[in-house]
N, C-alpha and C positions, 0 to 999 in steps of 0.2 A: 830626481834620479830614480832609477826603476831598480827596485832591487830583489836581485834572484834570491840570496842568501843574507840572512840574519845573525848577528855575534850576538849570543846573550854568553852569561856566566855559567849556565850548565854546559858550554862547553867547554869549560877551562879545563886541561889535562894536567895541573899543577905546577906548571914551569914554564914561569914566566915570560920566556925568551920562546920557547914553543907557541906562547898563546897568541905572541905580539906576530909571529910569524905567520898564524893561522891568521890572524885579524887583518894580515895584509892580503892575503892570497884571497879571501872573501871580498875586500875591498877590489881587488884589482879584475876579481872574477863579475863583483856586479858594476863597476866602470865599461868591462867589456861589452858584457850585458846592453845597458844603456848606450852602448856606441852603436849597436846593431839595432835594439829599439829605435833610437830617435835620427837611426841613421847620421852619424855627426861624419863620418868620414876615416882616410885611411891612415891618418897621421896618429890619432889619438888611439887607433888600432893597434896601430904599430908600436908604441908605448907600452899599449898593455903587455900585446905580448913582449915586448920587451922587456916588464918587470916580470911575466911568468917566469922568461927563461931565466932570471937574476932570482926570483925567488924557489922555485927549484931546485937549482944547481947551490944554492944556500940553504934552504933547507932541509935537502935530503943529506950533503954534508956535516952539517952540523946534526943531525937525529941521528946520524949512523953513526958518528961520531960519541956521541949520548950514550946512544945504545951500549958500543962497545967499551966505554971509558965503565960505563957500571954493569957491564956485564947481564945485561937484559937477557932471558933465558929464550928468548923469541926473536932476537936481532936478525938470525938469518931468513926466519921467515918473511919479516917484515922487508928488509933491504930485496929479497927477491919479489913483493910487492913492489918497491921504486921501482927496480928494473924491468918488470912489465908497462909499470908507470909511463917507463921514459921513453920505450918502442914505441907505444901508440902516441905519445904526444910527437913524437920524431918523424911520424907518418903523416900528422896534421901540421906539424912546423915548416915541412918541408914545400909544403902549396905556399907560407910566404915567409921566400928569402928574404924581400927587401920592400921599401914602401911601392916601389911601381909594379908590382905583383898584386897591390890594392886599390890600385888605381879604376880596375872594372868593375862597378858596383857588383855583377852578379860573383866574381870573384871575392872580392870583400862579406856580402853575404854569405857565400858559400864556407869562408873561413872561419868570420868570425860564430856562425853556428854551429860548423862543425866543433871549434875551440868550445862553446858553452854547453853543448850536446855532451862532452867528454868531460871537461869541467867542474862542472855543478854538480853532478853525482857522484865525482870522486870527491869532491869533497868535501861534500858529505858523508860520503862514507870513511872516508881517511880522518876528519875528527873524532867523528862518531865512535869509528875502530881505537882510536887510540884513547877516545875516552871511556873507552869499556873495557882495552886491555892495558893500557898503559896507567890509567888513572892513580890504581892503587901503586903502581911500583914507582911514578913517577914521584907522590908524596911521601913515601917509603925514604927514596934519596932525598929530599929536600928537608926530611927530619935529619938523615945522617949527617948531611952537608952542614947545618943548622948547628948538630952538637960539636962537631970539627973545627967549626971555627969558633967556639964560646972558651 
């Protein structure tokens, strides 16, 4: 498998249920990847994106959620990051409603690189960002959480 994006441990932003989230959307990012590489076809396409839109609409829920449950001093900036987030992917989602939308190879190529074109460098920059700005507040909570329940 060809892989765009690498998980190592300096990406971890300290929460647990974030990292497993990031470690899929990397996963599902270089399956897509590889579906365009070695050209596997529309079906396995359509999977992916169909875990993006499942993990999106899960992860930005639960991060806002996060956010606002511990009162993160940067939630609204961040949440108005998603919402930029979700316009551009909504303008590349929308070239495929359904699998017979990838049925035309030059269609299918045209998607699935637009999808990695947009992709790959968000998220990179979306761990990245949140491992630079989230890092410390997120271990900050997980010491709190930590004495709370002792």
């Amino acid at each position: 498998m060809h892989n765009v994006l690498e998980w190592t441990d300096e990406l971890s932003v300290g929460n647990k249920k974030i990292d497993e989230q990031h470690k899929d959307i990397i996963r599902t990012v270089n399956v897509l990847f590889d579906s365009m590489v070695t050209s596997v076809g529309s079906k396995k396409t359509l999977k992916c994106i169909h875990d993006l839109d499942n993990y999106i609409k899960n992860h930005f829920s639960y991060e806002e959620d996060y956010l606002h449950k511990y009162n993160y001093p940067k939630a609204k900036e961040h949440i108005k990051g998603q919402v930029i987030f979700l316009k551009e992917y909504k303008k590349l989602r929308e070239k495929c409603p359904d699998e017979k939308s990838l049925n035309d190879p030059d269609t299918l190529i045209d998607i699935t690189l637009g999808l990695n074109n947009f992709l790959v460098p968000w998220v990179r920059d979306h761990i990245i960002k949140e491992i630079t700005e989230f890092s410390a507040f997120w271990k900050e909570v997980a010491i709190k959480e930590k004495k709370a329940h002792k």
